[in-house]
N, C-alpha and C positions, 0 to 999 in steps of 0.2 A: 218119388217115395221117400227117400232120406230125408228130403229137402222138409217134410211133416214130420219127420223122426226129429231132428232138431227143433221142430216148434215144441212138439211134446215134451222131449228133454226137459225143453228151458221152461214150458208151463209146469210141468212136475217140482223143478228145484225150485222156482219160484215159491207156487205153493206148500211146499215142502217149509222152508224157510219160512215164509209167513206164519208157517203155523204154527213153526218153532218158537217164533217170536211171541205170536199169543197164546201162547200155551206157558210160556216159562217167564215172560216179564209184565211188569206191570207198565200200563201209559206213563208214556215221560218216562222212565225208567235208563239209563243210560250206561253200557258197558265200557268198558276203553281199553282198545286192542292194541294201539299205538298213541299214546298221550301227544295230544296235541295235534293228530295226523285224523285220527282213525275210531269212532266208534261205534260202536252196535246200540242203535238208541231206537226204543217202542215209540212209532208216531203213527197214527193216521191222516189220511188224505182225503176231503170231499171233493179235492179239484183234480184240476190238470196240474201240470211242472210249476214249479213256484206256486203253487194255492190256488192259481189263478181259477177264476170260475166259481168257485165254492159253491156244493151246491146243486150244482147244473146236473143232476144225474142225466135225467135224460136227454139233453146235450150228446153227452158220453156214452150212453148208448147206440145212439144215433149215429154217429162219427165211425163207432168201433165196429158196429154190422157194418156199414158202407167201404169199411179201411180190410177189413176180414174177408169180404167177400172180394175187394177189391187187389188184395195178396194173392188170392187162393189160384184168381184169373190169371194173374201174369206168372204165377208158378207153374201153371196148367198150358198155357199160351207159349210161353216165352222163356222159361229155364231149363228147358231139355237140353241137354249139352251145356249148358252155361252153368258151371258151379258155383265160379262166385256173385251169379244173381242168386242164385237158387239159395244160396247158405245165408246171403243176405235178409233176403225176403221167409227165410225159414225163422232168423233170429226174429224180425219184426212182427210176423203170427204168431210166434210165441209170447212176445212181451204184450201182445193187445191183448190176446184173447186170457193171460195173465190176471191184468190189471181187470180186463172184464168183468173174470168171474169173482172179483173180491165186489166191485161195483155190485152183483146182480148179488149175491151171497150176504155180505157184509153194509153193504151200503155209503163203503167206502175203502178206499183200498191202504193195504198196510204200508210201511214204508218202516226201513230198519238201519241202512248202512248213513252213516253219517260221518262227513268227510270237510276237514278244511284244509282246504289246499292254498298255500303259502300265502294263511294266514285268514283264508274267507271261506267263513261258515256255510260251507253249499247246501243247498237244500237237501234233505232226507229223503233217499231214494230204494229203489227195491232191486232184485233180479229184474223182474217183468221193463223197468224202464230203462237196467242196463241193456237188455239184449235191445231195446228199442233202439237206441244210441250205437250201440256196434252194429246194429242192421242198416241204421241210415248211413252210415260210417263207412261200411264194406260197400253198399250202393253206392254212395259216391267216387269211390276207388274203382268199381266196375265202369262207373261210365266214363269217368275221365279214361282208362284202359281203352275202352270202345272208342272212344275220341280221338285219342293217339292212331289206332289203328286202321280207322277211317282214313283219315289225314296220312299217314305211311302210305295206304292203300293207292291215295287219289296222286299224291307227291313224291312217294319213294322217298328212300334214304337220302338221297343228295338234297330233296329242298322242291325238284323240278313236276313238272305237271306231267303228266304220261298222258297223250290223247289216245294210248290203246292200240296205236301203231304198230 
């Protein structure tokens, strides 16, 4: 159950923020929170990460019931006891079904934080695609965790194989 409390969260602040955004600035419109790091700039999106796609709504609809449904199972399935699947997979519901509802709402999703990091103008992104990023981020720290422990399990601290003897 937490593990939906955190998707919720992050869809609320997401949408929250976007709306701030269209509600108070105008397109191309650009703030600056840290000169030269850091700014708050009104952009929309018809694609995926980097533009790619433009366009493709239905693509992205497609993908995101299949990726949604496909979250909900392995929270359901396989994050009982497991937090940091569960917190993972809670940030990654949250950032699809995000991006989602600007998709079905908007017909295309906002994008606000804008960032050049030592010195390259990264693409303009939102909440909904950061938690996307810290969710595949913590998943990969889960498995590799699971992996080590596997491998301890079958090997033990010294390195050696244990037949169970």
């Amino acid at each position: 159950m937490i593990f939906y409390i955190i998707a919720l969260f992050i869809i609320a602040l997401d949408q929250f923020t976007k709306w701030l955004v269209v509600k108070n600035m105008e397109f191309g419109e650009s703030i600056p929170i840290i000169k030269n790091l850091f700014y708050i700039t009104s952009h929309r999106n018809q694609g995926a990460a980097w533009g790619i796609l433009q366009g493709q709504m239905w693509l992205f609809y497609l993908i995101t019931v299949v990726v949604v449904i496909g979250i909900v199972y392995y929270i359901q399935k396989y994050a009982k006891g497991k937090v940091l699947l569960g917190v993972s997979l809670g940030f990654m519901l949250g950032g699809a079904i995000g991006n989602f509802i600007d998709r079905i709402f908007r017909k295309q999703v906002v994008d606000f934080i804008h960032t050049y990091i030592f010195g390259y103008d990264f693409p303009i992104f939102n909440i909904a695609d950061s938690a996307l990023t810290i969710g595949v981020i913590l998943l990969i720290i889960y498995m590799l965790l699971e992996e080590f422990r596997s491998k301890e399990k079958t090997y033990g601290n010294n390195g050696t194989h244990h037949s169970g003897e």
